[in-house]
Structure formats: structure tokens, C-alpha cells
N, CA, C and O of each residue as an XYZ file, in Angstrom:
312
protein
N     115.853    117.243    110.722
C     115.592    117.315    109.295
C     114.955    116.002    108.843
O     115.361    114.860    109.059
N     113.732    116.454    108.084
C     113.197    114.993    107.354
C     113.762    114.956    106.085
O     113.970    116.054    105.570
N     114.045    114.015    105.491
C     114.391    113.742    103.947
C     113.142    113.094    103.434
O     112.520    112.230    104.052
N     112.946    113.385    102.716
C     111.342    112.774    101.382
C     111.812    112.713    100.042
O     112.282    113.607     99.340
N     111.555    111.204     99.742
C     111.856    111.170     98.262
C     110.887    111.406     97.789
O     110.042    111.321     98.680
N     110.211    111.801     96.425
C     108.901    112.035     96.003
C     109.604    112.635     94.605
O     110.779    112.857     94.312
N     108.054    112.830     93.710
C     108.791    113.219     92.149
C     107.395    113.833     91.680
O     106.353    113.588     92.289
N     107.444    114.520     90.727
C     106.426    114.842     89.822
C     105.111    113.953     89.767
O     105.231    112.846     89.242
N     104.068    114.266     90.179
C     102.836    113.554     89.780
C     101.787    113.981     90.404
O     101.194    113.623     91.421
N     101.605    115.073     89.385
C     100.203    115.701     89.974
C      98.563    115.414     90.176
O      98.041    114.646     89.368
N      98.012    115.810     90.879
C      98.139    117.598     91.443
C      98.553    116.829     93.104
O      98.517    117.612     94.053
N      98.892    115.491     93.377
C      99.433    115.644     94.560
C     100.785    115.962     94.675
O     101.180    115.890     95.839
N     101.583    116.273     93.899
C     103.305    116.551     93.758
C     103.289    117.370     92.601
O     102.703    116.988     91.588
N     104.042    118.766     92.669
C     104.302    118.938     91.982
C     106.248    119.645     91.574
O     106.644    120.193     92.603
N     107.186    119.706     90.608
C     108.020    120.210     90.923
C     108.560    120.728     89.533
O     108.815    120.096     88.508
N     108.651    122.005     89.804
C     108.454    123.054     88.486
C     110.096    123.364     88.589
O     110.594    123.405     89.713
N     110.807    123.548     87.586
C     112.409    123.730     87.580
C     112.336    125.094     88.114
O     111.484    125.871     87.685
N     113.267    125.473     89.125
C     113.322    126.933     89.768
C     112.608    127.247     90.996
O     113.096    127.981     91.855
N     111.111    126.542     91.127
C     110.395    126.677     92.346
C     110.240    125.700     92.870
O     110.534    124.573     92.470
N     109.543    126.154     94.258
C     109.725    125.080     95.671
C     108.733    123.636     94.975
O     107.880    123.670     94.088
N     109.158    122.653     95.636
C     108.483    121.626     95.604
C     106.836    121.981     96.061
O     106.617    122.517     97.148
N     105.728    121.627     95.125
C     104.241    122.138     95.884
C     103.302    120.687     95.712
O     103.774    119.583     95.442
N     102.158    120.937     95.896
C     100.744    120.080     95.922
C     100.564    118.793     97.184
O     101.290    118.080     97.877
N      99.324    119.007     96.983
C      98.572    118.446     98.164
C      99.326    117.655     99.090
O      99.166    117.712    100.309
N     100.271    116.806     98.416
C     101.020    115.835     99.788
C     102.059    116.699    100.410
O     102.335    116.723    101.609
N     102.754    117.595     99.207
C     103.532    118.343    100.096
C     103.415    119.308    100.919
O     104.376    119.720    101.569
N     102.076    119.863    101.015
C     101.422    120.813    102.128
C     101.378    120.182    103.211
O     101.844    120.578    104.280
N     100.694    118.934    102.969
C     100.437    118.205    104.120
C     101.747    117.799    104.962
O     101.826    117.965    106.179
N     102.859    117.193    104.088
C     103.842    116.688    104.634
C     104.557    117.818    105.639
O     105.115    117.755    106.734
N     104.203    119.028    104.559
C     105.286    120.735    105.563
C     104.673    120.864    106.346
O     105.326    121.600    107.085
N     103.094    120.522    107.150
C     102.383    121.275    107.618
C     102.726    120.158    109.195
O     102.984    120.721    110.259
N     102.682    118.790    109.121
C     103.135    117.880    109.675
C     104.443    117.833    110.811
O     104.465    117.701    112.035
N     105.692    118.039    109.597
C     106.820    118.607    110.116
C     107.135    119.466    110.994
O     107.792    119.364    112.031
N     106.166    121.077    110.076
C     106.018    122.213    110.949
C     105.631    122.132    112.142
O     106.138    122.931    112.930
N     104.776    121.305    112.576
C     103.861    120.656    114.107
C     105.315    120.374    114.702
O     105.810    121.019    115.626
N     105.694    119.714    114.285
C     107.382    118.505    115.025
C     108.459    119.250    115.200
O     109.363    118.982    115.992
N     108.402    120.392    114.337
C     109.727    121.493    114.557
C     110.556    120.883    113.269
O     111.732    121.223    113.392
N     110.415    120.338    112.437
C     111.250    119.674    111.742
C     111.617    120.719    110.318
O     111.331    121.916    110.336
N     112.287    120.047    109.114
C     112.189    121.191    108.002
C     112.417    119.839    107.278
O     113.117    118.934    107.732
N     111.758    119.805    106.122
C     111.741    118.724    104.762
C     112.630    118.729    103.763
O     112.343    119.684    103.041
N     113.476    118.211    103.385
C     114.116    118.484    102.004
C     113.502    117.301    100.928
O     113.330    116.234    101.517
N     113.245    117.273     99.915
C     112.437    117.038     99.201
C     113.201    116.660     97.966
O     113.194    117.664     97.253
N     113.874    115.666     97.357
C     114.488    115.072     96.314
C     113.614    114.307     95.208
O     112.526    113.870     95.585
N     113.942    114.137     94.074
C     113.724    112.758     93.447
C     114.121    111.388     93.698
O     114.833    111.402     94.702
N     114.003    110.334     93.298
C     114.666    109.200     93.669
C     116.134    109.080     92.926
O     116.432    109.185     91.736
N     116.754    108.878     93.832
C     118.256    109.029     93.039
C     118.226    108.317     91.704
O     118.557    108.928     90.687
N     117.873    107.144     91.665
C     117.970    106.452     89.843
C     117.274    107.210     89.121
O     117.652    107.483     87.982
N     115.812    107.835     89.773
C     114.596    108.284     88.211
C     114.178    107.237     88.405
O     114.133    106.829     87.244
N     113.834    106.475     88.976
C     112.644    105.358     88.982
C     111.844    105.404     89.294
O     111.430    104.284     89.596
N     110.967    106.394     89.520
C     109.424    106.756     90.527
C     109.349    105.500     91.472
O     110.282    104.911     92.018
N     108.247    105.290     91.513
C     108.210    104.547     92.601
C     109.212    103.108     92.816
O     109.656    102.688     93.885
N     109.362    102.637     91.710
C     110.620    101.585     92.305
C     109.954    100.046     92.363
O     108.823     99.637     92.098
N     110.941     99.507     92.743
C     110.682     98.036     93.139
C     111.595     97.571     93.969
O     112.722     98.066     94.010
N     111.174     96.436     94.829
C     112.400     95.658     95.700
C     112.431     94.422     94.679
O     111.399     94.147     94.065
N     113.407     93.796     94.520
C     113.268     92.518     93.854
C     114.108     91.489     94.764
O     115.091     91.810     95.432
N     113.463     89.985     94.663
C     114.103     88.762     95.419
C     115.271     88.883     96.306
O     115.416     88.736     97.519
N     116.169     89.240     95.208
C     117.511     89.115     95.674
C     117.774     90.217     97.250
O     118.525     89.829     98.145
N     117.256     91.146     97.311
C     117.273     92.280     98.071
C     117.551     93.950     97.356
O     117.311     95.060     97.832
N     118.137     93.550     96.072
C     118.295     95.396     95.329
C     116.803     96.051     95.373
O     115.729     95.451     95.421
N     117.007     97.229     95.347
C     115.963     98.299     94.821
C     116.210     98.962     93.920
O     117.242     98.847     93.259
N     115.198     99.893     93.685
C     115.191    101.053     92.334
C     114.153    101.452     93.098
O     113.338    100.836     93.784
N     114.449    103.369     92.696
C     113.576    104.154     93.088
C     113.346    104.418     94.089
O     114.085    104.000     94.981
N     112.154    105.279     94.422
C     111.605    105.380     95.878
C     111.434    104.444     96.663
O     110.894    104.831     97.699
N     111.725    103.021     96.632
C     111.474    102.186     97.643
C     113.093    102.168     97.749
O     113.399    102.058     98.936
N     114.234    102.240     96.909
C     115.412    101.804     96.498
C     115.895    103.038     97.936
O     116.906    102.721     98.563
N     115.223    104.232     98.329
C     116.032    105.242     98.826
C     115.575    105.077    100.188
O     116.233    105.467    101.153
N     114.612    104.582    100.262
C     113.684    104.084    101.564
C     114.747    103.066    102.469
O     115.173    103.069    103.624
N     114.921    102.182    101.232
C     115.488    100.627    101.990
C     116.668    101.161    101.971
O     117.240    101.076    103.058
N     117.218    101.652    101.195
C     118.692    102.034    101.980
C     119.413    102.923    102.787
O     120.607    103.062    103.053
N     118.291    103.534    103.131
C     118.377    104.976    104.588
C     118.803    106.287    103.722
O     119.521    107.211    104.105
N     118.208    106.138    102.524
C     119.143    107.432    101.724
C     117.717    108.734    102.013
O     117.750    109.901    101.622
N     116.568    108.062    102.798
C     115.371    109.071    102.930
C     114.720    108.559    103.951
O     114.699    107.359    104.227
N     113.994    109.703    104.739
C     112.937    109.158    105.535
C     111.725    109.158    105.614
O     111.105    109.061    106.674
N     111.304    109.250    104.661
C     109.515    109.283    104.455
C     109.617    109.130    102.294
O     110.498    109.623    101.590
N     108.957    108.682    102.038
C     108.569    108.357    100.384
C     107.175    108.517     99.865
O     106.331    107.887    100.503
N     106.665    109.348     98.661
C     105.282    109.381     98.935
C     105.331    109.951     97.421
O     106.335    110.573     97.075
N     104.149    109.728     96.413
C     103.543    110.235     95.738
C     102.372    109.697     95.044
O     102.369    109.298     93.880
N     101.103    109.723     96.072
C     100.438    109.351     96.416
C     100.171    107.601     95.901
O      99.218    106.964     96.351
């Protein structure tokens, strides 16, 4: 199983309440996987921080925040 943090931001992401996660990165990303045998689950960043920041000290926020702390394994919107 891959984990991907990613969020709303189209037309490369898109995520409509009720239906599958879609657009261009995420085709690519399923199509990738599909090659590897793998299956994607596809979250937001746990805070709501889109893409995030690392700051000095070592904390994160966001998609880098889920990256650096093993909470995902791939991050992307474009």
C-alpha cells in the first residue's frame, strides 16, 4: 500500500465530497502503482495545511509535516 498526501488543486487534484480522488497527478500516480502491484490511499494533510513548511527548529505543517513524519509515502499537488 502507498499512502499520498495531496488536497484539492485543480485540474491536477481533484476531490469532490462522495467521489474517488481524480485529475492528472492522480491518474498518473494510480497508473504507476498499478505497474508495482500496489493500491494508493489518498488523504489530505492531517493539519489542512496544503503544502506546509519545515521550520528551523525541526516541526512541520502540512504535506511536508506528513512526509517528515512517516505519516505518508509520496506528497504531491503539483
Amino acid at each position: 500500500m502507498l499512502r499520498a498526501t495531496t488536497f484539492h488543486y485543480p485540474p491536477f487534484v481533484f476531490r469532490n465530497p462522495g467521489a474517488p480522488w481524480s485529475g492528472v497527478e492522480v491518474n498518473i500516480l494510480d497508473i504507476i502503482a498499478q505497474s508495482l502491484g500496489l493500491t494508493v490511499t489518498y488523504e489530505p494533510p492531517k493539519d489542512g495545511k496544503l503544502w506546509g513548511f519545515v521550520f528551523p527548529n525541526g516541526s512541520a505543517v502540512g504535506l511536508k509535516a506528513d512526509l517528515l513524519f512517516g505519516r505518508s509515502d509520496i506528497g504531491f499537488a503539483s
